[in-house]
C-alpha atoms as a printed R data frame, in Angstrom:
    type eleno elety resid chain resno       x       y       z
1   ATOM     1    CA   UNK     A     1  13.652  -4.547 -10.395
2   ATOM     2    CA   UNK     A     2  13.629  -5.172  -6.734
3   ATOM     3    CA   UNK     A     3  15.262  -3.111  -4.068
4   ATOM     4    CA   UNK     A     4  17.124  -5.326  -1.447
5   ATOM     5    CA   UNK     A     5  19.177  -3.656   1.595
6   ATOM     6    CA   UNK     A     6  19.813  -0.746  -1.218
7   ATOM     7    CA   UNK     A     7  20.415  -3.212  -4.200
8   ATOM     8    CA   UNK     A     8  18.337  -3.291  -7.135
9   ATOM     9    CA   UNK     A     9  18.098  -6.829  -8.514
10  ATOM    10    CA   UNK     A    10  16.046  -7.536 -11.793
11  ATOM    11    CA   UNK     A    11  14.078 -10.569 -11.315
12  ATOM    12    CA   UNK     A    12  12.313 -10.064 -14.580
13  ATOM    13    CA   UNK     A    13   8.818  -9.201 -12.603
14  ATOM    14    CA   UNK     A    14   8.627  -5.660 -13.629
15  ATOM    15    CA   UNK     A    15   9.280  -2.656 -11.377
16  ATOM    16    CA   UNK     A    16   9.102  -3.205  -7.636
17  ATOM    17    CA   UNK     A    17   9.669  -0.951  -4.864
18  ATOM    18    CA   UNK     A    18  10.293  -1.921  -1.453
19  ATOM    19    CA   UNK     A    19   8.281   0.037   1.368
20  ATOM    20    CA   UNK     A    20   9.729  -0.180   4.658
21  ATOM    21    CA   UNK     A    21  11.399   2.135   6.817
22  ATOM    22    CA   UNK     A    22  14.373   1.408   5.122
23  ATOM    23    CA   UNK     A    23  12.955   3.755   2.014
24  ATOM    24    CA   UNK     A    24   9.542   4.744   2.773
25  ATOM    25    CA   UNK     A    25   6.955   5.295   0.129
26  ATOM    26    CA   UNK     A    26   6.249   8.679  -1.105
27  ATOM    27    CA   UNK     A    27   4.563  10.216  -4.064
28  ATOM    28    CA   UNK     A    28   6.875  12.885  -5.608
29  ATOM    29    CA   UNK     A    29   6.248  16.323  -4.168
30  ATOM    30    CA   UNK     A    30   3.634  14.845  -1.385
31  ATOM    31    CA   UNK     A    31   3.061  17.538   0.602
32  ATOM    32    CA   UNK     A    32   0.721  18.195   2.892
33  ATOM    33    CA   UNK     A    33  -0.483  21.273   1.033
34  ATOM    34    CA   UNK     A    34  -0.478  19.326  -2.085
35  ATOM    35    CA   UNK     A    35  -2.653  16.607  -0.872
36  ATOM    36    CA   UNK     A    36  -5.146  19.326   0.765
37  ATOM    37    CA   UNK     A    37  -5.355  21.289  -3.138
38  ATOM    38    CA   UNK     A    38  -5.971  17.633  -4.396
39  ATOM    39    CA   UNK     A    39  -8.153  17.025  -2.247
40  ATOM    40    CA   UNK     A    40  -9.741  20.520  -2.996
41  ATOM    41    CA   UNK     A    41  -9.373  19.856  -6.677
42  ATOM    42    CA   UNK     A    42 -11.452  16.416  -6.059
43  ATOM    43    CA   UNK     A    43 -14.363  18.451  -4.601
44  ATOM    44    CA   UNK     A    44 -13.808  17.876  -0.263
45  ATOM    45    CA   UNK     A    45 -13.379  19.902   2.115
46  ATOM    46    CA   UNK     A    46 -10.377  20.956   3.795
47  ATOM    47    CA   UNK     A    47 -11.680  20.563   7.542
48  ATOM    48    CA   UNK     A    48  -9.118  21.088  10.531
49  ATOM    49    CA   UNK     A    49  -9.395  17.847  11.400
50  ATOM    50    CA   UNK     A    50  -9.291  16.301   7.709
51  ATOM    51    CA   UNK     A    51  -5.797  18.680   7.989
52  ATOM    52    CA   UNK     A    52  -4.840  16.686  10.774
53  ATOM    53    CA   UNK     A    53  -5.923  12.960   9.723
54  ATOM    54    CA   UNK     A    54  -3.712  13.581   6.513
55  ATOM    55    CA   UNK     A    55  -0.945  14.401   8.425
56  ATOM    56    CA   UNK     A    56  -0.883  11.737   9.953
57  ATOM    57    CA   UNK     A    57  -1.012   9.562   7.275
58  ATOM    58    CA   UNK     A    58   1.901  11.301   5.885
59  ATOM    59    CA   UNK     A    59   4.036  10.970   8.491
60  ATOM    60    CA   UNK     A    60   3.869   6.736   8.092
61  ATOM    61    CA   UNK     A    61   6.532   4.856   6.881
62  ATOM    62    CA   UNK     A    62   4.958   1.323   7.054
63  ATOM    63    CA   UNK     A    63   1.314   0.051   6.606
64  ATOM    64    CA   UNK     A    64  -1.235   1.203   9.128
65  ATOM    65    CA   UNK     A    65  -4.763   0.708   9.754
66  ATOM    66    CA   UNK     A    66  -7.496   2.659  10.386
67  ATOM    67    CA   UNK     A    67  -7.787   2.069  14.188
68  ATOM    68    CA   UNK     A    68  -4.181   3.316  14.542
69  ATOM    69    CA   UNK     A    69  -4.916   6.668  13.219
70  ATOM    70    CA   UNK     A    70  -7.623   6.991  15.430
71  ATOM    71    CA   UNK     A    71  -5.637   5.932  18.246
72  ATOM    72    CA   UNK     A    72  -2.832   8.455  17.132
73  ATOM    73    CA   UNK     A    73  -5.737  11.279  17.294
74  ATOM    74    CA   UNK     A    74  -7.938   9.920  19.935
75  ATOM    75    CA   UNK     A    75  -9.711  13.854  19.622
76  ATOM    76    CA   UNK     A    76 -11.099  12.977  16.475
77  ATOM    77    CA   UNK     A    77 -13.820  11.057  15.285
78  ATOM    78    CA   UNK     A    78 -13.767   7.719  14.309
79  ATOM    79    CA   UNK     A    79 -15.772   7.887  11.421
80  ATOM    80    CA   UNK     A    80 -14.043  10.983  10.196
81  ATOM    81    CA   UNK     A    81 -10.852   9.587  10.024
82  ATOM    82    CA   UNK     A    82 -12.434   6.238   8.332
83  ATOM    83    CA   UNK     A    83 -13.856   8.567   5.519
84  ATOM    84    CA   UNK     A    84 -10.553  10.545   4.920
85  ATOM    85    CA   UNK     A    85  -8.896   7.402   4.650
86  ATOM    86    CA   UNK     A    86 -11.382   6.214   2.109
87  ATOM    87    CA   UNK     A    87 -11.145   9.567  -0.119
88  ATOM    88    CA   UNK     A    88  -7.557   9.203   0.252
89  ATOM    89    CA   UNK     A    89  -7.558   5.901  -1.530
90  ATOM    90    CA   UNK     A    90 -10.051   7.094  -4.023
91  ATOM    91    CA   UNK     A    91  -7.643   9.411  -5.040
92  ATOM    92    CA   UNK     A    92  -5.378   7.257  -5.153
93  ATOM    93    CA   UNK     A    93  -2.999   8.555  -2.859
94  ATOM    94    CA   UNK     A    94  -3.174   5.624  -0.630
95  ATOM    95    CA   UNK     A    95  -2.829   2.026  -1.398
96  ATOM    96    CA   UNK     A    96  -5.763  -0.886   0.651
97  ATOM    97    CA   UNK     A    97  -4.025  -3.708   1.561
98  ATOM    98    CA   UNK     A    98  -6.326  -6.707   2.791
99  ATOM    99    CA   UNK     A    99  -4.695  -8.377   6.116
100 ATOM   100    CA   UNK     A   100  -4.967 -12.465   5.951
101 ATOM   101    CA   UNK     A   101  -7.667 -11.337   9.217
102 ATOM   102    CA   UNK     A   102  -9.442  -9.703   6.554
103 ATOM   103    CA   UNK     A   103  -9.133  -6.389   7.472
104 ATOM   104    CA   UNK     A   104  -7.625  -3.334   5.574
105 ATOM   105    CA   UNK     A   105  -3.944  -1.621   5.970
106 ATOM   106    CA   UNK     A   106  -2.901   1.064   3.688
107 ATOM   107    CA   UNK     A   107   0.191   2.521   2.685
108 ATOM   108    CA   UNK     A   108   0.931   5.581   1.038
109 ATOM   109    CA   UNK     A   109   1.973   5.314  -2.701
110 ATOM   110    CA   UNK     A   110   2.564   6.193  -6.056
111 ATOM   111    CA   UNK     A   111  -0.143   6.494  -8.252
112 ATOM   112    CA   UNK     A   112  -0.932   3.909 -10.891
113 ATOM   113    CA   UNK     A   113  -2.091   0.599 -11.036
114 ATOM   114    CA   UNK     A   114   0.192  -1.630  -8.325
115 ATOM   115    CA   UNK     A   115   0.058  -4.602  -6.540
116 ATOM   116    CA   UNK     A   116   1.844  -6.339  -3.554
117 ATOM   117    CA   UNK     A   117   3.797  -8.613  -1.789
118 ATOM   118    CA   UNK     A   118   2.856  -8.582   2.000
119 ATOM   119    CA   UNK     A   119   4.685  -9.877   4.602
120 ATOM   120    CA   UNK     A   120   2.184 -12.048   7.285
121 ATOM   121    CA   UNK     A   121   4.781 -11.549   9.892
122 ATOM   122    CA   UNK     A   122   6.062  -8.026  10.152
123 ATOM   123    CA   UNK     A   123   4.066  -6.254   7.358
124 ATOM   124    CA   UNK     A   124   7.002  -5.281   4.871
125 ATOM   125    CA   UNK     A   125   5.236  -4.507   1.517
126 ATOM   126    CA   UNK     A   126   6.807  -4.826  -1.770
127 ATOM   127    CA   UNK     A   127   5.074  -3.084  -4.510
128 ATOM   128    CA   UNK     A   128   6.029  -3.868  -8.150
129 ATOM   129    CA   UNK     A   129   3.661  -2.605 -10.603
130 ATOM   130    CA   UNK     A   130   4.352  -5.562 -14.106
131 ATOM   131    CA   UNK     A   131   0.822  -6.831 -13.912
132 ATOM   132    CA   UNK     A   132   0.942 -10.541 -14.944
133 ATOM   133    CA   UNK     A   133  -2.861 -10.600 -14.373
134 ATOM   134    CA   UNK     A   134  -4.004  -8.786 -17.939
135 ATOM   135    CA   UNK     A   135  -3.931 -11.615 -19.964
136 ATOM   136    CA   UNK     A   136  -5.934 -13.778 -17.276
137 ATOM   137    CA   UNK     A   137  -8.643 -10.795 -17.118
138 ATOM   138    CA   UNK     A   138  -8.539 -10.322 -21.161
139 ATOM   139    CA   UNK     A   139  -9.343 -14.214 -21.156
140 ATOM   140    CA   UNK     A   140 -11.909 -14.108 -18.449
141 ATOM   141    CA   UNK     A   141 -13.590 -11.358 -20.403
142 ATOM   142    CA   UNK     A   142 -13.672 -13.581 -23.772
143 ATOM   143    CA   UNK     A   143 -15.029 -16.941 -22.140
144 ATOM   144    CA   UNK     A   144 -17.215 -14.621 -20.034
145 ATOM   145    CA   UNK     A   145 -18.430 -12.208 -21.657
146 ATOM   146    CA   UNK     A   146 -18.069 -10.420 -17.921
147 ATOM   147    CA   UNK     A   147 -17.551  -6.588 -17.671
148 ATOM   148    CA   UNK     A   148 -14.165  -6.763 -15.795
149 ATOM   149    CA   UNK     A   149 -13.422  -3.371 -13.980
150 ATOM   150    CA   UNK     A   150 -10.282  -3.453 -11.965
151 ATOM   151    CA   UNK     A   151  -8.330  -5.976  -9.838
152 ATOM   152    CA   UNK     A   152  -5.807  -6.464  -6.976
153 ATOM   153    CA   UNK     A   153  -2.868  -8.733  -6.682
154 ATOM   154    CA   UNK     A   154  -1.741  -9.308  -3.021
155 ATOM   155    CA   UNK     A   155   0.810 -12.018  -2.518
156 ATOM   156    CA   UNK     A   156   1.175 -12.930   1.310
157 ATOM   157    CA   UNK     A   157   3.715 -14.882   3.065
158 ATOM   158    CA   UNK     A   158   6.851 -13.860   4.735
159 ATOM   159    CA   UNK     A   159   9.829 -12.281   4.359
160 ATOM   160    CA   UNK     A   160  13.661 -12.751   4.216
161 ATOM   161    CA   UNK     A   161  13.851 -11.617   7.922
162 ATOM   162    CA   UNK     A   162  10.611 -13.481   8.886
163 ATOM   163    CA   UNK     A   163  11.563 -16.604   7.716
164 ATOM   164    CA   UNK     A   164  12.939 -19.403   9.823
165 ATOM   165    CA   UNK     A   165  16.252 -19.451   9.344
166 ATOM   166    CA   UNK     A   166  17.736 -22.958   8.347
167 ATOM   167    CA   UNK     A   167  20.486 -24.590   9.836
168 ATOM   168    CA   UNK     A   168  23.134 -25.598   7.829
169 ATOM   169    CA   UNK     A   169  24.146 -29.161   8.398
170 ATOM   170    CA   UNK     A   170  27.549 -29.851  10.131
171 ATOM   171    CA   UNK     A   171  30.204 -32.287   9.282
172 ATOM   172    CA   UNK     A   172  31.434 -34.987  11.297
């Protein structure tokens, strides 16, 4: 299923949830006292400005990057809120994104396994979580004979509103 301007539509890809500002991403029941005692419960800290870093991260609707949260708390260290972001995603409270630059976003998600459709443009993400990578990694693994730990599936290109829009042709 796939959430467009409020209208789920079953494309037969599995479930898919639209992040934008539109209907931002949120694990159910993320607090920001819940993600301190999991944090807590994961063996860190709760440091004011760890406090603060999470916040933050709460409070976004659409993917950000590293060097916005530091620019959003310009009193804390840069490394500090690199290494919360980190934990947070070890957790798995946040989702990495890879930018075509190469660079990471995040967004803040459900747990599970997930992957993504990214917009180059504007950055809408589309999460849908109907892997159609297993059977690929179960065959890699039998040809292979690899030790296959994880994955991630990020389709880039650009959405509806992105796109060119094409013009219809007239009639003489």
């Amino acid at each position: 299923m796939v959430s467009i301007l409020g209208r789920a539509v079953d494309h037969g890809y599995g479930k898919l949830k639209r992040m934008s500002t539109l209907s931002p991403p949120r694990r159910t029941g993320t607090s920001l006292e819940s993600v301190l005692t999991e944090l807590a419960d994961h063996g860190y800290r709760t440091t004011g400005p760890r406090r603060r870093v999470v916040a933050a991260v709460l409070g976004q609707d659409t993917p950000f990057t590293a060097e916005q949260i530091v620019a959003m708390l310009p009193d804390i260290g840069r490394a500090t809120v690199y290494r919360t972001l980190e934990i947070l995603a070890g957790i798995d409270l946040l989702r990495r994104l890879m930018n075509p630059g190469g660079f990471p976003s995040y967004v803040v998600g459900q747990p599970g396994h997930r992957h993504h459709l990214v917009c180059k443009n504007c950055g809408f993400v589309i999460e849908f979580t109907n892997c159609p990578v297993h059977e690929l990694v179960n065959d890699l693994i039998q040809d292979t004979r690899f030790e296959i730990e994880s994955h991630h599936l990020e389709i880039i290109g650009l959405c509806p509103q992105c796109q060119p829009r094409q013009q219809l042709p007239t009639s003489n």
